[in-house]
C-alpha beads as a LAMMPS data file, in Angstrom:
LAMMPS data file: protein, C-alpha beads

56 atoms
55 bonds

1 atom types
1 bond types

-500.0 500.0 xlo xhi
-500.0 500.0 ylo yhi
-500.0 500.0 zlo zhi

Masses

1 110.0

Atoms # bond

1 1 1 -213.706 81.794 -56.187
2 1 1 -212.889 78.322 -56.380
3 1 1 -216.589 76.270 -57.142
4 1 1 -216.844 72.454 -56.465
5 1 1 -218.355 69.883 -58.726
6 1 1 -221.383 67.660 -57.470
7 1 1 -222.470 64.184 -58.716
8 1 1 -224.919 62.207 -57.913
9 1 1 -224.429 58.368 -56.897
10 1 1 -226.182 55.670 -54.794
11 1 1 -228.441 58.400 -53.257
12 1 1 -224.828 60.185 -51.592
13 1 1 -223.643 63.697 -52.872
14 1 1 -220.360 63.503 -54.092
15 1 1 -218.378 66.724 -53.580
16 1 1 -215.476 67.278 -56.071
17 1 1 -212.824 69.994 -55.042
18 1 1 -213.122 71.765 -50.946
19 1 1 -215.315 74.548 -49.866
20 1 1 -214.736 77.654 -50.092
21 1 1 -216.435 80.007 -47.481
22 1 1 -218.556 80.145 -44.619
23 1 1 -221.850 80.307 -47.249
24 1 1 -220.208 77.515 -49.023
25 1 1 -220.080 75.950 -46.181
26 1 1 -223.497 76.352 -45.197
27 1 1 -225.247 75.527 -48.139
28 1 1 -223.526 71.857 -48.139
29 1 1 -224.911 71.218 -44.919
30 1 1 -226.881 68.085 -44.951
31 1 1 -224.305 66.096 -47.338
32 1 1 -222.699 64.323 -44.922
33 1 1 -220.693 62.198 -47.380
34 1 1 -217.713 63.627 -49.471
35 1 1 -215.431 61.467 -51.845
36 1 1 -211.920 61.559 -51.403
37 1 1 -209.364 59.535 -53.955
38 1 1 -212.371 57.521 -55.544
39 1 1 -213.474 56.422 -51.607
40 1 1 -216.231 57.523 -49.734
41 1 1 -215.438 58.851 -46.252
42 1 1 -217.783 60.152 -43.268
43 1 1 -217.193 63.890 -42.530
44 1 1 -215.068 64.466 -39.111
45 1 1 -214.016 67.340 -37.437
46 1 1 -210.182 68.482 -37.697
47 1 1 -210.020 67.292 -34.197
48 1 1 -211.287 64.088 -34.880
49 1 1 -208.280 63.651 -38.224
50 1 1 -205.505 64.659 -35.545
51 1 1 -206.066 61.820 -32.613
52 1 1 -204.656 58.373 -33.173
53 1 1 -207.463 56.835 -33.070
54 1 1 -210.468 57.540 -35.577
55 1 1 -214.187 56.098 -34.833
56 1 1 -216.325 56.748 -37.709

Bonds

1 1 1 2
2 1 2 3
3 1 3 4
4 1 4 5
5 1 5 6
6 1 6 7
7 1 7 8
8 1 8 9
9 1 9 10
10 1 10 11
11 1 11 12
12 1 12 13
13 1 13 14
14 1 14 15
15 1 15 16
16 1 16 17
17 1 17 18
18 1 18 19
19 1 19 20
20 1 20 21
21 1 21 22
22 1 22 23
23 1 23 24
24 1 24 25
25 1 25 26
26 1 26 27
27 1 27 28
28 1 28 29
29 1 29 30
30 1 30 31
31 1 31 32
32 1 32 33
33 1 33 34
34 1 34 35
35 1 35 36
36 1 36 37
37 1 37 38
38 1 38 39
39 1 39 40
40 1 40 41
41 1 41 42
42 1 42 43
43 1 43 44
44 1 44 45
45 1 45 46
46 1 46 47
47 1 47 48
48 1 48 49
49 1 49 50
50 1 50 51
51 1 51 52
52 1 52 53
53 1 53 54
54 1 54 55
55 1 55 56
């Protein structure tokens, strides 16, 4: 198994690589913010990626 990588910057958790399982998933809850390409980006719901429109 795949682990991610976590850093620590202007009080946001900074998840490095995807998760893994249903624990994995779990245990992240509560870190709503995740860095993607160097820019920060609220979570949304696969739903939420697909419409045209996104409100975040």
């Amino acid at each position: 198994m795949r682990w991610s990588t976590f850093l620590s910057r202007n009080q946001h958790n900074v998840i490095i690589e995807g998760v893994e399982s249903e624990a994995h998933k779990k245990w992240l809850q509560g870190m709503e913010w995740f860095a993607i390409q160097g820019h920060y980006w609220k979570e949304v719901s696969i739903e939420q990626l697909v419409k045209e429109e996104i409100t975040v």
